[in-house]
MARDRENTOR-55134 format. One record per residue: x, y, z negated of N, C-alpha, C in turn; residue number from 0. Coordinates in nm, 4 decimals, padded with zeros to 6 digits. Each point is the difference from the previous one (the first is absolute). Example, Ala and Ser with C-alpha at 12.3 -4.5 7.8 and 13.67 -1.06 7.14 Angstrom:
// MARDRENTOR-55134
R | n_X | n_Y | n_Z | ca_X | ca_Y | ca_Z | c_X | c_Y | c_Z | seq
R | 01.3190 | -00.5690 | -00.7800 | -00.0890 | 00.1190 | 00.0000 | 00.0900 | 00.1200 | 00.0000 | 0
R | -00.0350 | 00.1050 | 00.0720 | 00.0820 | 00.1190 | -00.0060 | -00.0770 | 00.1090 | -00.0730 | 1
This chain:
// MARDRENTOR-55134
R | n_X | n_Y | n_Z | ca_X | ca_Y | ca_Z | c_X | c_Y | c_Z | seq
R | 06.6887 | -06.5660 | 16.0008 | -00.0049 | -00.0022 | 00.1456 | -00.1164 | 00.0834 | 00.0543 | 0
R | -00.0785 | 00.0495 | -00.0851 | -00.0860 | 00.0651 | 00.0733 | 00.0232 | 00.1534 | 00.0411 | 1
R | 00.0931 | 00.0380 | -00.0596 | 00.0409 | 00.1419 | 00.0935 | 00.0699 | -00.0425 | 00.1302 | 2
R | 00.0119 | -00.1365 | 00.0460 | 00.0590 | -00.0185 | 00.1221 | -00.0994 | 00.0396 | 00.1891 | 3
R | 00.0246 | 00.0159 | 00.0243 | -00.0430 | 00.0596 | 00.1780 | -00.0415 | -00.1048 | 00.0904 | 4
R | -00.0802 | -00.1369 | -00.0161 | -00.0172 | -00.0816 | 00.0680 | -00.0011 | 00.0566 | 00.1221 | 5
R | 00.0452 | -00.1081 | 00.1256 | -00.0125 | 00.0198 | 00.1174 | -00.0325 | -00.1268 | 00.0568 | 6
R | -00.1295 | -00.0218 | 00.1620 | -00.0480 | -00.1257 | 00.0371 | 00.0030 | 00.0450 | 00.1079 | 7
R | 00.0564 | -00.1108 | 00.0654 | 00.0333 | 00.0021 | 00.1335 | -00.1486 | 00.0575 | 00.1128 | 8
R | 00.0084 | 00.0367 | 00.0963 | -00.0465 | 00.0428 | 00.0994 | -00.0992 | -00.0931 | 00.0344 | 9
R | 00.0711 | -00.1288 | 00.0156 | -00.0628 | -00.0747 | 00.0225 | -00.1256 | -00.0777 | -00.0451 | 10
R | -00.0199 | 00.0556 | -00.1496 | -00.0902 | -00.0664 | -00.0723 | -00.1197 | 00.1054 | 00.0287 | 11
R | -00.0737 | -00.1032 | 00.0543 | -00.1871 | 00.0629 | -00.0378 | -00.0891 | -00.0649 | -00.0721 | 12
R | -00.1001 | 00.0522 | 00.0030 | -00.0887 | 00.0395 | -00.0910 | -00.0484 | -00.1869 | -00.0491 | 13
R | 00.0282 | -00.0954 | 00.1286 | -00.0464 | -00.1351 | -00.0218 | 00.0997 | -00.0302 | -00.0809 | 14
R | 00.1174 | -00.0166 | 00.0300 | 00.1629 | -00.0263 | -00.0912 | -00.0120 | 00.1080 | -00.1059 | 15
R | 00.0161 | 00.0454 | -00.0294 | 00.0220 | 00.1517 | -00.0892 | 00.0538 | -00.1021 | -00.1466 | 16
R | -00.0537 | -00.0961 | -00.0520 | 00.0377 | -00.0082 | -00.1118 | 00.0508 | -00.1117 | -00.0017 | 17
R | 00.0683 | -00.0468 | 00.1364 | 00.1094 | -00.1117 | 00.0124 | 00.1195 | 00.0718 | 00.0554 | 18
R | 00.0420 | 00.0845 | -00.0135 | 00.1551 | 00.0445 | 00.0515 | 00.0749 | 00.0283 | -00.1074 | 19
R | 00.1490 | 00.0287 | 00.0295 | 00.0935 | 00.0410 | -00.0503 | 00.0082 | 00.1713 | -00.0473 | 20
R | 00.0372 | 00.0056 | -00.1312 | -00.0125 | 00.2140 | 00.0183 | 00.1886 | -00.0076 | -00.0353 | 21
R | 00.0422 | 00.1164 | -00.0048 | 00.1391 | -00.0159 | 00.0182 | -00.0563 | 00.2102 | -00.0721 | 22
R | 00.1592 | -00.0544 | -00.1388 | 00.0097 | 00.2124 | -00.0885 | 00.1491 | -00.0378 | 00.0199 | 23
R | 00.0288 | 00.1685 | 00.0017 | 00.1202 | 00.0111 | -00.0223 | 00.0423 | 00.0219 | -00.1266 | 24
R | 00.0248 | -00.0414 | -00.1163 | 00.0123 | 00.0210 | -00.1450 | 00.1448 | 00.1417 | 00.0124 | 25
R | 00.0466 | -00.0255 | -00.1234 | 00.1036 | 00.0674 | -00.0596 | 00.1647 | -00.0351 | 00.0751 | 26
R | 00.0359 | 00.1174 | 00.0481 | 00.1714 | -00.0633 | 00.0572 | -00.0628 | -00.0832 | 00.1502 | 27
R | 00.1087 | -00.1529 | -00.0390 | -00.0424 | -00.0548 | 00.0978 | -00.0601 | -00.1092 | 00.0188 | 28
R | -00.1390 | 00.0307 | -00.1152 | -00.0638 | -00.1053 | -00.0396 | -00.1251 | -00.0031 | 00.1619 | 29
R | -00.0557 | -00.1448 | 00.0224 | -00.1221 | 00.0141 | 00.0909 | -00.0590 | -00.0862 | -00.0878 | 30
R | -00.1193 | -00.0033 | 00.0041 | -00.1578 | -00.1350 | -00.0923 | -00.0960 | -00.0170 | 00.1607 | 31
R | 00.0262 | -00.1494 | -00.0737 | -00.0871 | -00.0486 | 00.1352 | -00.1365 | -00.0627 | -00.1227 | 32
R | -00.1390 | -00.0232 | 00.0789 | -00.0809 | -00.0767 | -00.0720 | -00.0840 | -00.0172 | 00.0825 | 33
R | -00.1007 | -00.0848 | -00.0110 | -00.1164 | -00.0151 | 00.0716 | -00.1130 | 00.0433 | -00.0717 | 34
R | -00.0856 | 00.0497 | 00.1159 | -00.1384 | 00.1084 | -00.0232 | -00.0926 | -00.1173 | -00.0375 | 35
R | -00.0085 | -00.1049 | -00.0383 | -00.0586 | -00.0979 | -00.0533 | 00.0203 | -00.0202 | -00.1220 | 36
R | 00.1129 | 00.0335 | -00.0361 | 00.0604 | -00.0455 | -00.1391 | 00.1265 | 00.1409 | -00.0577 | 37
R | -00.0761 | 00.0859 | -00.0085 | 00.0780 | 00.1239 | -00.0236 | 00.1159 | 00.0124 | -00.1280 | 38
R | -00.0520 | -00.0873 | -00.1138 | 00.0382 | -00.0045 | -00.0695 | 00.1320 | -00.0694 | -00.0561 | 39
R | 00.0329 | -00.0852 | 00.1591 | 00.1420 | -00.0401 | 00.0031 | 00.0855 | 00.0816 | 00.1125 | 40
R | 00.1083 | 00.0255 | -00.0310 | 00.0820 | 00.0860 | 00.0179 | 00.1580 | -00.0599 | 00.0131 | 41
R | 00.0573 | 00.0070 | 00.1677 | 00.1430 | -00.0564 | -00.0134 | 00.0662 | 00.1148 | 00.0910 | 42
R | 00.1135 | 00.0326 | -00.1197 | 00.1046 | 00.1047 | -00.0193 | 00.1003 | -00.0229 | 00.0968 | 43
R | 00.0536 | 00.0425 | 00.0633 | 00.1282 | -00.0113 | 00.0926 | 00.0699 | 00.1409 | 00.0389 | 44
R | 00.0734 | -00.0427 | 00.0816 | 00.1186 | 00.1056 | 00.0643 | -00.0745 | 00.0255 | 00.1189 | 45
R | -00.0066 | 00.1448 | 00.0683 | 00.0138 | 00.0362 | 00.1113 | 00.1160 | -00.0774 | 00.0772 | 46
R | 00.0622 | -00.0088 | 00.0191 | 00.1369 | -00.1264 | 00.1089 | -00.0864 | -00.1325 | -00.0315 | 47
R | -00.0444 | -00.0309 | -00.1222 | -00.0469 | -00.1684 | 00.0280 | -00.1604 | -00.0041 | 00.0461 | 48
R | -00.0711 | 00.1064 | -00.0080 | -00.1073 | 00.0329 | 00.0624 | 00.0004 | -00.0025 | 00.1476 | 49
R | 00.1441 | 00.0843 | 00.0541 | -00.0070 | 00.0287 | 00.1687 | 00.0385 | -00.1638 | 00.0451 | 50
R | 00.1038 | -00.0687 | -00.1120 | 00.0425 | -00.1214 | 00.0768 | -00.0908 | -00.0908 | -00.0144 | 51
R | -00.0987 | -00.0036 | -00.0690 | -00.1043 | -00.1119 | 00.0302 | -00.1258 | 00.0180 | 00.0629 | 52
R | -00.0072 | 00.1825 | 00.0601 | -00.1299 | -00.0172 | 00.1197 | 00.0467 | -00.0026 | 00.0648 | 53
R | 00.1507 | 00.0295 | 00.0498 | 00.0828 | -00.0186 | 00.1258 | 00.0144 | -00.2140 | 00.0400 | 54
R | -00.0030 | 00.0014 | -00.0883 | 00.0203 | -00.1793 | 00.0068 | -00.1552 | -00.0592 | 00.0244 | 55
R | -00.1123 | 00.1137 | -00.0547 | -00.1301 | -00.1036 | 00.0485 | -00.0683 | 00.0843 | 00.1239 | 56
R | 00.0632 | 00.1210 | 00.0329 | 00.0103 | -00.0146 | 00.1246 | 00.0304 | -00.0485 | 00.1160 | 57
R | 00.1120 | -00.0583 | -00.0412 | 00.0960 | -00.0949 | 00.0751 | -00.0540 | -00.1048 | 00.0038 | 58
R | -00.1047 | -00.0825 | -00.0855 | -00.0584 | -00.1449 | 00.0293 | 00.1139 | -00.0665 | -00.0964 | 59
R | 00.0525 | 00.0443 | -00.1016 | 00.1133 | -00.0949 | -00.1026 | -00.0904 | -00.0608 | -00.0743 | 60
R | -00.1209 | 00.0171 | -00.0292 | -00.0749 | -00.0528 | -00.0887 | -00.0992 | -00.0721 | 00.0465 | 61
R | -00.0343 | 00.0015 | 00.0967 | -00.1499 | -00.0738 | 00.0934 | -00.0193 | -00.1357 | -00.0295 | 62
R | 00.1577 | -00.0961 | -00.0569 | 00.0048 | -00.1057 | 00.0086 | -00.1146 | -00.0178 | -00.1712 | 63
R | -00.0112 | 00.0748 | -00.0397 | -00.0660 | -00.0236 | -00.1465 | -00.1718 | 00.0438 | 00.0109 | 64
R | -00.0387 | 00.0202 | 00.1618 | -00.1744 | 00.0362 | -00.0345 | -00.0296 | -00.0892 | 00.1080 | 65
């Protein structure tokens, strides 16, 4: 995984920086999500199941769990 292209949201500064989400685009239509806290875990998915679950925690589908 380390030839992968991390990317961190906009939103993270310099106080957060090593509590966010980074998001690579792997091979095909692989995406890796992990946290900049814990780099060393790594979860594999689909681009379509990637868009449908920030589209859903955009939506507030998940709020009921924080």
């Amino acid at each position: 995984m380390s030839h992968l292209v991390w990317q961190k949201s906009s939103y993270s500064d310099a106080e957060g920086a090593d509590n966010c989400l980074e998001l690579a685009q792997g091979n095909g239509d692989h995406r890796h999500v992990r946290e900049s806290d814990n780099p060393s875990v790594v979860l594999t998915t689909t681009a379509a199941k990637l868009r449908t679950f920030i589209l859903g925690a955009r939506a507030g589908e998940f709020d009921h769990l924080i």
